[in-house]
N, CA, C and O atoms as CSV, one atom per row, in Angstrom:
chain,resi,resn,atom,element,x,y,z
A,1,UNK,N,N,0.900,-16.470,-12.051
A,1,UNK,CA,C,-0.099,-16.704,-13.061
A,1,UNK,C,C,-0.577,-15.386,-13.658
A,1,UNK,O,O,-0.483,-15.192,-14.870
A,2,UNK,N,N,-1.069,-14.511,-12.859
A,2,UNK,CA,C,-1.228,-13.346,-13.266
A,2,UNK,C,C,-0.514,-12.361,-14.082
A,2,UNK,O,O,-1.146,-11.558,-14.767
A,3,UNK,N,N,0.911,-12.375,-14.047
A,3,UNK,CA,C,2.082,-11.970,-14.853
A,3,UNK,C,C,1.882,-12.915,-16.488
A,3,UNK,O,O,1.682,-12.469,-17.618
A,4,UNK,N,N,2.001,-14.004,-16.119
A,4,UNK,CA,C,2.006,-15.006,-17.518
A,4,UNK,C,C,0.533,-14.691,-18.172
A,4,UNK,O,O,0.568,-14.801,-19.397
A,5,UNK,N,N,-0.682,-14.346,-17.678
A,5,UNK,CA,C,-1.822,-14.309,-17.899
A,5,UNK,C,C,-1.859,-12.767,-18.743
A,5,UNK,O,O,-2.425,-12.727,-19.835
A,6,UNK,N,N,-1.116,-11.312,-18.070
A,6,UNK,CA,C,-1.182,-10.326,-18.364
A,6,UNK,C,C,-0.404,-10.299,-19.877
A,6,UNK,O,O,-0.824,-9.817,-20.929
A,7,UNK,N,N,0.647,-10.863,-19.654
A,7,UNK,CA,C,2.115,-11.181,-21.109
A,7,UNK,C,C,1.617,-11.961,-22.045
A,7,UNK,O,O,2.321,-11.968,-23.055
A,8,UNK,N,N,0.311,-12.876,-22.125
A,8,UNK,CA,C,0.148,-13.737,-23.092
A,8,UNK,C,C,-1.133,-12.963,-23.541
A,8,UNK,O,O,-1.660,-13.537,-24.494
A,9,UNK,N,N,-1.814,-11.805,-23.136
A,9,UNK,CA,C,-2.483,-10.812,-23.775
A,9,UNK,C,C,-2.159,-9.332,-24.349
A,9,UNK,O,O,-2.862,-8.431,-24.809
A,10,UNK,N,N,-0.800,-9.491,-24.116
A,10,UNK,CA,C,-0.081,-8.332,-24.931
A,10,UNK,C,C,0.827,-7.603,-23.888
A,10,UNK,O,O,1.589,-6.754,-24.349
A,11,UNK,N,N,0.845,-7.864,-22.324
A,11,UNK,CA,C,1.288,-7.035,-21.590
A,11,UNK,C,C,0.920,-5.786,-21.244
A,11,UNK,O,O,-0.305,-5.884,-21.171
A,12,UNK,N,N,1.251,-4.502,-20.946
A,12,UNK,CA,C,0.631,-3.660,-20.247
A,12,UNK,C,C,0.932,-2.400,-21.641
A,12,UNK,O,O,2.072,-2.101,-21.996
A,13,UNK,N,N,-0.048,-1.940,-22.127
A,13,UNK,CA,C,0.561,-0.515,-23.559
A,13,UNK,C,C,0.948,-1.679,-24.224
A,13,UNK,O,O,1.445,-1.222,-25.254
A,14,UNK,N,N,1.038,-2.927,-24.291
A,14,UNK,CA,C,2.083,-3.483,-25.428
A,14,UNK,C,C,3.218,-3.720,-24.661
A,14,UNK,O,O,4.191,-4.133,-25.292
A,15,UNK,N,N,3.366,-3.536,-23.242
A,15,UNK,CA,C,4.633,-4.324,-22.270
A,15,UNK,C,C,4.706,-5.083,-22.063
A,15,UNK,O,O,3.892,-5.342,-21.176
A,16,UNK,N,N,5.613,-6.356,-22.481
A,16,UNK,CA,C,5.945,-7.394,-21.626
A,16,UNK,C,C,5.925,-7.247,-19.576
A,16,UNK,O,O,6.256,-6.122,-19.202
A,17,UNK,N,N,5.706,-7.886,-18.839
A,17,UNK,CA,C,5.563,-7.987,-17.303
A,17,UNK,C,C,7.398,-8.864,-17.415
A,17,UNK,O,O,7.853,-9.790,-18.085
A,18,UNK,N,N,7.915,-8.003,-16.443
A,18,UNK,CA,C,8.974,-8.864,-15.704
A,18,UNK,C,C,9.022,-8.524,-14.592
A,18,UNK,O,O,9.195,-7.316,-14.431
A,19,UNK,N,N,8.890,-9.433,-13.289
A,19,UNK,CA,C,8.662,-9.683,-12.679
A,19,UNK,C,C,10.128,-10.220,-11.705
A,19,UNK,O,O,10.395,-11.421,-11.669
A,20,UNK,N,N,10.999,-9.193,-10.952
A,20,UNK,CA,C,12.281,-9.627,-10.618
A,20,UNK,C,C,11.999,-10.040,-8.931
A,20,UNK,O,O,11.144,-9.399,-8.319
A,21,UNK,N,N,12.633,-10.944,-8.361
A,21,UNK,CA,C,12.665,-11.308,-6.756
A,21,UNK,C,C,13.598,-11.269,-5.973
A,21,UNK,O,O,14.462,-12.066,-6.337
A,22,UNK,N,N,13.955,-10.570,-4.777
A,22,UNK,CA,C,14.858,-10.735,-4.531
A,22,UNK,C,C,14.362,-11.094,-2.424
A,22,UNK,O,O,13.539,-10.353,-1.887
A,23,UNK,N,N,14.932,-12.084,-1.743
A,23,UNK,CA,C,14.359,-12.056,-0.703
A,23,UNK,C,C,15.116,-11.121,0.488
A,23,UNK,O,O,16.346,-11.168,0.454
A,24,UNK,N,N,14.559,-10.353,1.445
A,24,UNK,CA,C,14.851,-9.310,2.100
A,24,UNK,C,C,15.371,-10.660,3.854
A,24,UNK,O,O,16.164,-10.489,4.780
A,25,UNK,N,N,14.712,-11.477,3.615
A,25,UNK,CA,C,14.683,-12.024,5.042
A,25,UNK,C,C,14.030,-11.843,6.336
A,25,UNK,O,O,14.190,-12.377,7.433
A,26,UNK,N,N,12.796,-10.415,5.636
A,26,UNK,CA,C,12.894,-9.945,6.509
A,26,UNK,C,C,14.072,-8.812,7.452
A,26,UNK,O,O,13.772,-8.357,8.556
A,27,UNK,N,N,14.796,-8.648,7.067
A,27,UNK,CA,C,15.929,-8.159,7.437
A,27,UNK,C,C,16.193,-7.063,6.748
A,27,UNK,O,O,16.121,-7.095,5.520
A,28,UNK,N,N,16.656,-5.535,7.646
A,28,UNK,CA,C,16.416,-4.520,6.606
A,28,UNK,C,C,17.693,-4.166,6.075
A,28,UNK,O,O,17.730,-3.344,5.159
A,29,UNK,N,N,18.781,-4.686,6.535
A,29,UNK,CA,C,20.195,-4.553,5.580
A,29,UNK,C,C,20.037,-5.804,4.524
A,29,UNK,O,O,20.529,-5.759,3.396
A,30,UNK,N,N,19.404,-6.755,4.952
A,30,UNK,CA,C,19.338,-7.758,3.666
A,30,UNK,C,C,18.036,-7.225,2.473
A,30,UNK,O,O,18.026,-7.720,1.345
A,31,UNK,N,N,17.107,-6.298,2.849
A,31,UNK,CA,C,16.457,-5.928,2.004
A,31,UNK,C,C,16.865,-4.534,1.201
A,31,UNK,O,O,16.524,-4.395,0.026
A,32,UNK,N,N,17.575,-3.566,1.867
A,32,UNK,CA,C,18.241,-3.239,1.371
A,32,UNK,C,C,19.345,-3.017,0.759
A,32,UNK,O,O,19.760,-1.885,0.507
A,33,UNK,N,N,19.942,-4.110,0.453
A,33,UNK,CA,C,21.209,-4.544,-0.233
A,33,UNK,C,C,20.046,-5.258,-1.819
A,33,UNK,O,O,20.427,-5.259,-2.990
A,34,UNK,N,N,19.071,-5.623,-1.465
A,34,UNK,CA,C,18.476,-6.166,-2.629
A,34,UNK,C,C,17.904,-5.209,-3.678
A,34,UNK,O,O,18.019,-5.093,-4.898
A,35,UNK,N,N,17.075,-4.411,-2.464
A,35,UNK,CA,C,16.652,-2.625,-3.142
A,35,UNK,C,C,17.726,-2.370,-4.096
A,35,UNK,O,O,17.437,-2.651,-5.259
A,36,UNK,N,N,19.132,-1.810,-3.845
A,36,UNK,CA,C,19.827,-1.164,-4.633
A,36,UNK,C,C,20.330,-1.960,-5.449
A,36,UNK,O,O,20.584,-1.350,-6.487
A,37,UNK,N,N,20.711,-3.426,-5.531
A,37,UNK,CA,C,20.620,-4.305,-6.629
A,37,UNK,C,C,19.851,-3.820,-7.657
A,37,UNK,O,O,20.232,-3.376,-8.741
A,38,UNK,N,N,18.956,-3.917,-7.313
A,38,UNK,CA,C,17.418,-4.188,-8.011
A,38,UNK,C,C,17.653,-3.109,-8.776
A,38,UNK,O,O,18.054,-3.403,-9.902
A,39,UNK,N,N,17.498,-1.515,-8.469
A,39,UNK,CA,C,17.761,-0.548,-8.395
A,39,UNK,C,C,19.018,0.042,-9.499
A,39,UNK,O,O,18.811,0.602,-10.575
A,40,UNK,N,N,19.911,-0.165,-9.083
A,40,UNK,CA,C,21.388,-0.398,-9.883
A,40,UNK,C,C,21.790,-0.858,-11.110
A,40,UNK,O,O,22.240,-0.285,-12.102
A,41,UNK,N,N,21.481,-2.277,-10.790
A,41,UNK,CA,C,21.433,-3.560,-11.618
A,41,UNK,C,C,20.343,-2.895,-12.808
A,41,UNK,O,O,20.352,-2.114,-13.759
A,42,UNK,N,N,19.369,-3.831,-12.004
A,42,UNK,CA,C,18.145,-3.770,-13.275
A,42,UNK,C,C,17.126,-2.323,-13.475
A,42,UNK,O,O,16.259,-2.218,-14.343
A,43,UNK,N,N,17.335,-1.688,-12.856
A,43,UNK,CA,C,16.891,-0.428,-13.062
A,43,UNK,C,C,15.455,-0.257,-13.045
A,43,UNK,O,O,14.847,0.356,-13.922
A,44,UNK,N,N,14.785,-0.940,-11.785
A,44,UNK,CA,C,13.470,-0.760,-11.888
A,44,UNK,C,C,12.824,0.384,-11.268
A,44,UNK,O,O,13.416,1.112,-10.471
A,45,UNK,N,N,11.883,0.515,-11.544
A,45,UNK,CA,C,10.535,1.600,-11.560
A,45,UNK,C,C,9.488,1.326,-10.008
A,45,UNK,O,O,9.019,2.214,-9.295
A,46,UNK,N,N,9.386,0.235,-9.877
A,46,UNK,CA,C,8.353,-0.031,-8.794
A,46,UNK,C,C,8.873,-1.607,-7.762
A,46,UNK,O,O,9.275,-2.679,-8.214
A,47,UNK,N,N,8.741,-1.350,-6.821
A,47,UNK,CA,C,8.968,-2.151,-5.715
A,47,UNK,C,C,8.265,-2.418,-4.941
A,47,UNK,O,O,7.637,-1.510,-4.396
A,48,UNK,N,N,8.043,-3.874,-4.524
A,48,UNK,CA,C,6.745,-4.356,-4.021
A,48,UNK,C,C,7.788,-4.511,-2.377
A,48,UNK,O,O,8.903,-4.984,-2.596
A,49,UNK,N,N,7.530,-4.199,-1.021
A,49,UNK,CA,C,8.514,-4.587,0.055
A,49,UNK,C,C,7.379,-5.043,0.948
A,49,UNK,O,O,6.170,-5.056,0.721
A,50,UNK,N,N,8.188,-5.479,2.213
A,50,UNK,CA,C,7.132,-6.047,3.030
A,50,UNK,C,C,7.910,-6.326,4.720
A,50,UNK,O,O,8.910,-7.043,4.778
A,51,UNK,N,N,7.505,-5.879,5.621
A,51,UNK,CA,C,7.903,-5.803,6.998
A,51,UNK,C,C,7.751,-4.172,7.046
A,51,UNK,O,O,7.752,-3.329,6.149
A,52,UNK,N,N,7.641,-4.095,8.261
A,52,UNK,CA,C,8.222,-2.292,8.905
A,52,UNK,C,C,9.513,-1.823,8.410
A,52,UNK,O,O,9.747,-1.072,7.464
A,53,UNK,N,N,10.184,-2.313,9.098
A,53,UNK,CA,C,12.001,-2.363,8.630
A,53,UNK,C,C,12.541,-2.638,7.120
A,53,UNK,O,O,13.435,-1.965,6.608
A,54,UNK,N,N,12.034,-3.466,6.627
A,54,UNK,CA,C,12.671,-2.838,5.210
A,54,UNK,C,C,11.830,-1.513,4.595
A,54,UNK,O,O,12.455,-0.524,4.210
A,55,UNK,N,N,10.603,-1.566,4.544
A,55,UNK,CA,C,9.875,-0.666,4.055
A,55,UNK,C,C,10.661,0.632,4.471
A,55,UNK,O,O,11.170,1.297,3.569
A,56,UNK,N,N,10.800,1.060,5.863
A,56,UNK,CA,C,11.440,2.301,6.180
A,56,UNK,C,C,13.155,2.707,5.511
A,56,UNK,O,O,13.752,3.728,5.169
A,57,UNK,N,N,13.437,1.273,5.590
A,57,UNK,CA,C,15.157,1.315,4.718
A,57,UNK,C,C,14.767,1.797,3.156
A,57,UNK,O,O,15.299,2.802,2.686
A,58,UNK,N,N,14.114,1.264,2.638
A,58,UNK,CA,C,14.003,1.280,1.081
A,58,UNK,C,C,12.977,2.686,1.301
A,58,UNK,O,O,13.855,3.547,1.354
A,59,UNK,N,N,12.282,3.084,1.385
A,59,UNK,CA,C,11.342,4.386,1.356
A,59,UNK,C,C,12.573,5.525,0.892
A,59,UNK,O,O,12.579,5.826,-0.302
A,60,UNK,N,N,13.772,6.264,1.926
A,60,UNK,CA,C,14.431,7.027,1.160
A,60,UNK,C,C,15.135,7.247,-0.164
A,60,UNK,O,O,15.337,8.238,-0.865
A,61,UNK,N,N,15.514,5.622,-0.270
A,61,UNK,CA,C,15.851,5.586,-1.634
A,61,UNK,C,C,15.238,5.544,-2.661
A,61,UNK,O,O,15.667,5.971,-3.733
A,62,UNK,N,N,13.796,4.857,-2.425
A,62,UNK,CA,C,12.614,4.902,-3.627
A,62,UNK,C,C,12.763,6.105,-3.726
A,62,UNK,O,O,13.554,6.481,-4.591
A,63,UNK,N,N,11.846,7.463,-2.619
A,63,UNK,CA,C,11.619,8.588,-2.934
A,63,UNK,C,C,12.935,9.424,-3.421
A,63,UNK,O,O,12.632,10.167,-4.354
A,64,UNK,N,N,14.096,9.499,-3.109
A,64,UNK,CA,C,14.991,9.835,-3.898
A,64,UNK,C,C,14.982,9.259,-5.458
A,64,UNK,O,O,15.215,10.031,-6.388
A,65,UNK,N,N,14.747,8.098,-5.643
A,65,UNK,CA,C,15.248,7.690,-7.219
A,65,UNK,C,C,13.233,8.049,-7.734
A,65,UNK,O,O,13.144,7.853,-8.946
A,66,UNK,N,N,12.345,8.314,-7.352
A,66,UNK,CA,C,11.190,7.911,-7.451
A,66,UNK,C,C,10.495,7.075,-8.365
A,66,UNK,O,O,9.857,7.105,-9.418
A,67,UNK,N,N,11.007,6.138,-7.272
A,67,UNK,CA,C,10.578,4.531,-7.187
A,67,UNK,C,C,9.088,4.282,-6.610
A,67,UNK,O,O,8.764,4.502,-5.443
A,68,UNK,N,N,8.505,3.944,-7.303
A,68,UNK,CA,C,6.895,3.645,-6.642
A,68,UNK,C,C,7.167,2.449,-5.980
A,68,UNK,O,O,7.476,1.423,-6.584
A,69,UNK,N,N,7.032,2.559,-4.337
A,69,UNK,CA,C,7.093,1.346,-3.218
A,69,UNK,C,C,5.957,1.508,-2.435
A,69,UNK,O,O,5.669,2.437,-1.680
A,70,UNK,N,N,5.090,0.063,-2.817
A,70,UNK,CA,C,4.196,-0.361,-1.898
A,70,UNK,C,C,4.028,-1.206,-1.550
A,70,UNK,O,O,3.775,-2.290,-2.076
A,71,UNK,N,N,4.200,-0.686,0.040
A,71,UNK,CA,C,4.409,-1.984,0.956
A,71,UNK,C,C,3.324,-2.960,1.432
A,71,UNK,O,O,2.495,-2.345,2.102
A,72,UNK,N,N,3.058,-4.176,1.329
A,72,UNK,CA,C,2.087,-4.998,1.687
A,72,UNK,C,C,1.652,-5.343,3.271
A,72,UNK,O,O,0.556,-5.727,3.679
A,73,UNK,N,N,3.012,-5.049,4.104
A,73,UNK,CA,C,2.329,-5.384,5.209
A,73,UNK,C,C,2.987,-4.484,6.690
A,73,UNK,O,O,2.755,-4.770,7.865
A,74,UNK,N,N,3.965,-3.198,6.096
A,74,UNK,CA,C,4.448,-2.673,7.183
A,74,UNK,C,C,2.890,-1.568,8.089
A,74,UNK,O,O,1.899,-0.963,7.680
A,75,UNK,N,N,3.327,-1.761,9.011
A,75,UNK,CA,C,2.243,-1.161,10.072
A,75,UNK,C,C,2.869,0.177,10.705
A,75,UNK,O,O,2.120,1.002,11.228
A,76,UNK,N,N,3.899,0.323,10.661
A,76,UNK,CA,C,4.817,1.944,11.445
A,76,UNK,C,C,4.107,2.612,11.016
A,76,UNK,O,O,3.675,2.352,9.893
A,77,UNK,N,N,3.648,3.812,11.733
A,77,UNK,CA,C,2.913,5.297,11.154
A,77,UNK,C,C,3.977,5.814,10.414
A,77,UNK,O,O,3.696,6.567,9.482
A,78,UNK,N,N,5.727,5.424,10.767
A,78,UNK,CA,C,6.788,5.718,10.696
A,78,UNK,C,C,6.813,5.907,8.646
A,78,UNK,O,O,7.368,6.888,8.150
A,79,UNK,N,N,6.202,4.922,7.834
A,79,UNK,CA,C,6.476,4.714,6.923
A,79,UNK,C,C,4.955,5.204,5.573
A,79,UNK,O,O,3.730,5.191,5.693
A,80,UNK,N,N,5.748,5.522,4.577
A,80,UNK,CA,C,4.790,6.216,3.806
A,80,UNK,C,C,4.035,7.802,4.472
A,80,UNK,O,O,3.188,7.778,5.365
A,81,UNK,N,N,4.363,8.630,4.060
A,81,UNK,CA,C,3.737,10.243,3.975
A,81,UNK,C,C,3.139,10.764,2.871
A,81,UNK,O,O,3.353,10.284,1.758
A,82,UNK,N,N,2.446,11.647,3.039
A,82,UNK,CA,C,1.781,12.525,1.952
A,82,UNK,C,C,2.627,13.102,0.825
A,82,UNK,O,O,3.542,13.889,1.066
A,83,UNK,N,N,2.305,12.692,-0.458
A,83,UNK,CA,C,3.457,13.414,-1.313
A,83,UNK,C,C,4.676,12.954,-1.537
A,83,UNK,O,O,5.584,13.779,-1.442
A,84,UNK,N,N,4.912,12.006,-1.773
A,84,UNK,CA,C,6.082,10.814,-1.856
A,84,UNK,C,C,5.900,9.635,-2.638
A,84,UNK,O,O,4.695,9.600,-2.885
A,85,UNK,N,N,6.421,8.723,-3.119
A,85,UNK,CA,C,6.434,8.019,-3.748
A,85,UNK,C,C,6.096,6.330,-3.110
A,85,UNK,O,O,6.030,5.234,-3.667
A,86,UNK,N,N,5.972,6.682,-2.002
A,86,UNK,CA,C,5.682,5.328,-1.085
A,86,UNK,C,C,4.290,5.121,-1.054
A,86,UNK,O,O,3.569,6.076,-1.343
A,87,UNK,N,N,3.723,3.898,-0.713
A,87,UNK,CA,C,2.624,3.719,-0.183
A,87,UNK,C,C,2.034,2.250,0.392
A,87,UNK,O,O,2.689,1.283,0.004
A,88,UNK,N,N,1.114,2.010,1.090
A,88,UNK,CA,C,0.915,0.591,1.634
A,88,UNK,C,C,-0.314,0.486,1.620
A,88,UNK,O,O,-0.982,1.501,1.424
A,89,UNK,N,N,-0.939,-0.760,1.824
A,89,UNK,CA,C,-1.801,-1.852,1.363
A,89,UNK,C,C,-2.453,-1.963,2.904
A,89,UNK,O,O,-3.632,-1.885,3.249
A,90,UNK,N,N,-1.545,-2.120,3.500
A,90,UNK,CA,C,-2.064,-2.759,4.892
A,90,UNK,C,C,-2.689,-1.718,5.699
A,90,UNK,O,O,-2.709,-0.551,5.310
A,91,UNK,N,N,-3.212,-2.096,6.831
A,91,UNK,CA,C,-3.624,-0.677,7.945
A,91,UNK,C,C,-2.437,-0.428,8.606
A,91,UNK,O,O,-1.609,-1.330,8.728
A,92,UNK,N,N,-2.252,0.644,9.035
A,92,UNK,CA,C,-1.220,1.135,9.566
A,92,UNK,C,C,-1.524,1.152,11.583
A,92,UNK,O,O,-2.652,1.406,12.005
A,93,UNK,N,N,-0.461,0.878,12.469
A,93,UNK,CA,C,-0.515,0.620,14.121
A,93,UNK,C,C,-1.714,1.666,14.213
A,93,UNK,O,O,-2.515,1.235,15.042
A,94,UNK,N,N,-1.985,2.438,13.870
A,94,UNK,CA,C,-2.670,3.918,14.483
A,94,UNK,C,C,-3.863,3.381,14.875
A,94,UNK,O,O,-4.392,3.512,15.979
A,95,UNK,N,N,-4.431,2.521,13.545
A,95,UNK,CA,C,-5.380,1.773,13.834
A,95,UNK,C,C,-5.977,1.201,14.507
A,95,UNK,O,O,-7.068,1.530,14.974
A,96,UNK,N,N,-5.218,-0.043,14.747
A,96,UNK,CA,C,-5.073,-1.318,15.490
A,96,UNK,C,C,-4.718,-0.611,17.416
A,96,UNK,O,O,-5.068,-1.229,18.422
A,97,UNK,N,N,-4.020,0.676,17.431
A,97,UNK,CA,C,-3.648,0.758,18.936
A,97,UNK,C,C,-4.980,1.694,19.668
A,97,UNK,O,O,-5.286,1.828,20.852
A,98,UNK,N,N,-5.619,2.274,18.365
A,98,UNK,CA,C,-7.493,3.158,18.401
A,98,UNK,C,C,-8.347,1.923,19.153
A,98,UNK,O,O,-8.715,1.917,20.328
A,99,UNK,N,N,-8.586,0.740,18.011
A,99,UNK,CA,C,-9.516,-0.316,18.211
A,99,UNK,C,C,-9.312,-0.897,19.671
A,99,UNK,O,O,-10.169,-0.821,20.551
A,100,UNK,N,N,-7.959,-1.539,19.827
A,100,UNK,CA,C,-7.641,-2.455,21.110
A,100,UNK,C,C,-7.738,-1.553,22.361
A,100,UNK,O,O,-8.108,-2.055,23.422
A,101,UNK,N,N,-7.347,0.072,22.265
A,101,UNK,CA,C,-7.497,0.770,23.612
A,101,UNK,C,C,-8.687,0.917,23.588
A,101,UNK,O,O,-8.932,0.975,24.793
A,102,UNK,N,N,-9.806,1.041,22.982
A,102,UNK,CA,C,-10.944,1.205,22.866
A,102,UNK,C,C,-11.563,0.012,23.194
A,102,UNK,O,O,-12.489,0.085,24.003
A,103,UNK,N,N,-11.283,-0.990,22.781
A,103,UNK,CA,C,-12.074,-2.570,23.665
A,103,UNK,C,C,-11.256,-2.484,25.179
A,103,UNK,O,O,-12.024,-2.616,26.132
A,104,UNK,N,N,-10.060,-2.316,25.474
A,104,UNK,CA,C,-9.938,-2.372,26.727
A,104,UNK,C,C,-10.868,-1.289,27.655
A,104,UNK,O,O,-11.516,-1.662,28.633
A,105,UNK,N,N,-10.820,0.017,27.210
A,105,UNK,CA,C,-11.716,1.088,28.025
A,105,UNK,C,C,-13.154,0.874,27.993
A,105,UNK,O,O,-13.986,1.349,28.766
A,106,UNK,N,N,-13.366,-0.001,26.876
A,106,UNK,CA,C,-14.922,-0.301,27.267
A,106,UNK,C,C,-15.551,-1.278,28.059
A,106,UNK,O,O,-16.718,-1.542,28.347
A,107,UNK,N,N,-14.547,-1.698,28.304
A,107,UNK,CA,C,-14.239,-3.016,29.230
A,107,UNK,C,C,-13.964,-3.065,30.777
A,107,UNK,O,O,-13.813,-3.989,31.576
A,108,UNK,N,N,-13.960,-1.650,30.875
A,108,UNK,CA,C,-12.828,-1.268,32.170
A,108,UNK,C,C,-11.706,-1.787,32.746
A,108,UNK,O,O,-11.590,-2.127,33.924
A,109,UNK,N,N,-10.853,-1.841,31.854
A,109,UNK,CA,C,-9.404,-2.532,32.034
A,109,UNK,C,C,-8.733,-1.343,32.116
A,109,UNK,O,O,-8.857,-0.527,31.203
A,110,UNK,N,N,-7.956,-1.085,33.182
A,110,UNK,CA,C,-6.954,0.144,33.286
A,110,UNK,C,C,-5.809,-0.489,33.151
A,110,UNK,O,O,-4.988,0.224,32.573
A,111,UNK,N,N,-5.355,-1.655,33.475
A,111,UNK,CA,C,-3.731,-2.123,33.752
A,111,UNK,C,C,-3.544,-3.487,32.514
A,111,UNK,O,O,-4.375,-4.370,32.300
A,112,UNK,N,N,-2.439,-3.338,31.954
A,112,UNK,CA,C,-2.619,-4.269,30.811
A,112,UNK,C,C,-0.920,-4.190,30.765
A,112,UNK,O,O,-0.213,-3.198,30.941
A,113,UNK,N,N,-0.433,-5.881,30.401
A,113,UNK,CA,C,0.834,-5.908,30.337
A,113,UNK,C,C,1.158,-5.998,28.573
A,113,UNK,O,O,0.536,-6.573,27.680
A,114,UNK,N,N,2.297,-5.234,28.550
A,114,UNK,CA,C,1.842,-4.839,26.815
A,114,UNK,C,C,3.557,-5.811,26.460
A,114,UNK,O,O,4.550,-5.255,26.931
A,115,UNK,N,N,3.804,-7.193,25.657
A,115,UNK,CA,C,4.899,-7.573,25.247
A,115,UNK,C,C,4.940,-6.702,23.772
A,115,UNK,O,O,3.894,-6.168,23.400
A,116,UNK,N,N,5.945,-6.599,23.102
A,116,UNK,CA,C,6.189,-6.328,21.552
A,116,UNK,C,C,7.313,-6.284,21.139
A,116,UNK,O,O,8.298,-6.035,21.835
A,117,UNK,N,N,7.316,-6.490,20.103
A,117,UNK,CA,C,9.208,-7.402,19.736
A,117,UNK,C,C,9.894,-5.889,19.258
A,117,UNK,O,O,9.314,-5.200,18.419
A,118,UNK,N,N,11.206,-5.449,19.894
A,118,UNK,CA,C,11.826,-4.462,19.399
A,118,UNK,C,C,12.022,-4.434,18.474
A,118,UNK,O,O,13.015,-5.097,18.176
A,119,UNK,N,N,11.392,-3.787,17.432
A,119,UNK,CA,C,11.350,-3.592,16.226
A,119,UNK,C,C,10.679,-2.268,15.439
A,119,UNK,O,O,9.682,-1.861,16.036
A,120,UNK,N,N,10.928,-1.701,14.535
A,120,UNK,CA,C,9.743,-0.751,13.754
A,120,UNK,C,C,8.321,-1.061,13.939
A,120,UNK,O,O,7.436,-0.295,14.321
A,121,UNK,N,N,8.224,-2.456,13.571
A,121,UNK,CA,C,7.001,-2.846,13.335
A,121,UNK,C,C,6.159,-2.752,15.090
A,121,UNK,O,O,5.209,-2.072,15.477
A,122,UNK,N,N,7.140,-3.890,15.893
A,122,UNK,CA,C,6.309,-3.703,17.212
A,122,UNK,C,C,6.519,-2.327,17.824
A,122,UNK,O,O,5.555,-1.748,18.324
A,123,UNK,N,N,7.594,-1.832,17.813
A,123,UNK,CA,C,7.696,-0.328,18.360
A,123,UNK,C,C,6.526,0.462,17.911
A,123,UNK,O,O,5.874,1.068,18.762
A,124,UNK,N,N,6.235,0.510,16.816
A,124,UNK,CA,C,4.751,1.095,16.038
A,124,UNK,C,C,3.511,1.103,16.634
A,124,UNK,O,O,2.739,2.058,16.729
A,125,UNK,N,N,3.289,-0.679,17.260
A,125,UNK,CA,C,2.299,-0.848,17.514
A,125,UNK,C,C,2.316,-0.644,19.104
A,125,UNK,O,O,1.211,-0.526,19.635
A,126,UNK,N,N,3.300,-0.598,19.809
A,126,UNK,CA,C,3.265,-0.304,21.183
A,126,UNK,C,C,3.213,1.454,21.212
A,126,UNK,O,O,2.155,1.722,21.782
A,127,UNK,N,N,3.643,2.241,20.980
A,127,UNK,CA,C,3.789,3.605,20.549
A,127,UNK,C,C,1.966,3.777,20.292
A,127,UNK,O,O,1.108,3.996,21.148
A,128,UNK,N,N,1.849,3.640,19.222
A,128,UNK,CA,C,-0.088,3.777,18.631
A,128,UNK,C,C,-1.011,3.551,20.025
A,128,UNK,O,O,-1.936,4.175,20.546
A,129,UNK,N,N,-0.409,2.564,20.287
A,129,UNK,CA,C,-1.569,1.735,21.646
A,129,UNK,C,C,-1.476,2.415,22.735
A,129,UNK,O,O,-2.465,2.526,23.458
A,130,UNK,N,N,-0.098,3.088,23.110
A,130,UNK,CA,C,0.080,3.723,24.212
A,130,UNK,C,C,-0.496,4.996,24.347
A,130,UNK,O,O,-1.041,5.586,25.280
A,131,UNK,N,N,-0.224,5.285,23.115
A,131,UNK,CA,C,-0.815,6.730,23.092
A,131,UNK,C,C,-2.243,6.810,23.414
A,131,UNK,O,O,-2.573,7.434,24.423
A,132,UNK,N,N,-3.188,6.215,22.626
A,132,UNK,CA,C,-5.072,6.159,22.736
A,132,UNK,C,C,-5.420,5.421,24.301
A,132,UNK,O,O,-6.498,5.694,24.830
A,133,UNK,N,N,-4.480,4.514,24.971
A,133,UNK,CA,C,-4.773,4.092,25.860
A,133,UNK,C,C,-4.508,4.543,27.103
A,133,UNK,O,O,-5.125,4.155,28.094
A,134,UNK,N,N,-3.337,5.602,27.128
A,134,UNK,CA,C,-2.514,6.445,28.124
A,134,UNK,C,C,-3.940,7.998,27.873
A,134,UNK,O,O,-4.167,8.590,28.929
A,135,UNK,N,N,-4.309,8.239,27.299
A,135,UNK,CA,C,-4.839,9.734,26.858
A,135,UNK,C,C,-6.236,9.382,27.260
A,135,UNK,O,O,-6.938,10.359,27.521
A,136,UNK,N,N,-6.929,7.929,27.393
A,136,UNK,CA,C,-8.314,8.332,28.106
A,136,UNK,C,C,-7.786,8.301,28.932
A,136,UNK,O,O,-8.065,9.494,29.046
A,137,UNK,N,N,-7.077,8.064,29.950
A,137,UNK,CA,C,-7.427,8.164,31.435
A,137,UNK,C,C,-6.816,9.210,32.237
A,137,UNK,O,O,-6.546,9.217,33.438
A,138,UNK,N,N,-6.558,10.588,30.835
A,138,UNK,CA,C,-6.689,12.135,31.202
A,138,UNK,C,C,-7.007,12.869,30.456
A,138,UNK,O,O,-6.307,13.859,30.243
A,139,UNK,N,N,-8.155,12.658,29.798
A,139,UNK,CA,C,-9.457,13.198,29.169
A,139,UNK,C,C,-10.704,13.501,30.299
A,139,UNK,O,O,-11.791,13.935,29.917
């Protein structure tokens, strides 16, 4: 709606909005096979991605072609740096592994069984958590 809403008031400078989709699966060889489509093909400017894993696949190639990519929901500290063409929306693990070691230590919980799905995304958030939660208890 927002695209049709922006285009039926003149578009952006006088731009039409096109608006291309391509689905990643989640999957970062299936999102990046879409990236360079996208890329190739239609020759776009900005890329909207979403997971840990594609975000980190597509990030070198945005910042090589500089492609403005912002990601909606990857959490890796791994993804987006200072001075690059990437960026995200969401909070990043660093966060989330600060807050939760911090309710466990205030809690006095020393032993905690930590599951997380091998992935960028859970690797991120087990990595973040380990770190703030391993470092009070040798402070």
């Amino acid at each position: 709606m927002a695209v049709f809403e922006i285009n039926q008031a003149g578009g952006i400078n006088g731009k039409k909005m096109n608006v291309l989709y391509e689905d990643s699966q989640t999957k970062t060889e299936v999102g990046l096979t879409a990236f360079q489509k996208l890329l190739e093909v239609n020759k776009i400017r900005y890329a909207f991605t979403s997971v840990s894993g594609v975000a980190l696949a597509v990030a070198s190639l945005a910042n090589k072609n500089e492609i403005v990519q912002m990601d909606v929901v990857s959490a890796t500290p791994a993804y987006s740096t200072p001075n690059d063409f990437t960026f995200r929306t969401g909070i990043n693990s660093y966060y989330f592994g600060k807050v939760l070691s911090k309710l466990l230590i205030d809690r006095n919980i020393q032993f905690v069984s930590l599951f997380y799905i091998n992935s960028d995304y859970g690797v991120g958030y087990k990595e973040a958590f380990l770190n703030d939660f391993q470092r009070s208890f040798f402070e």
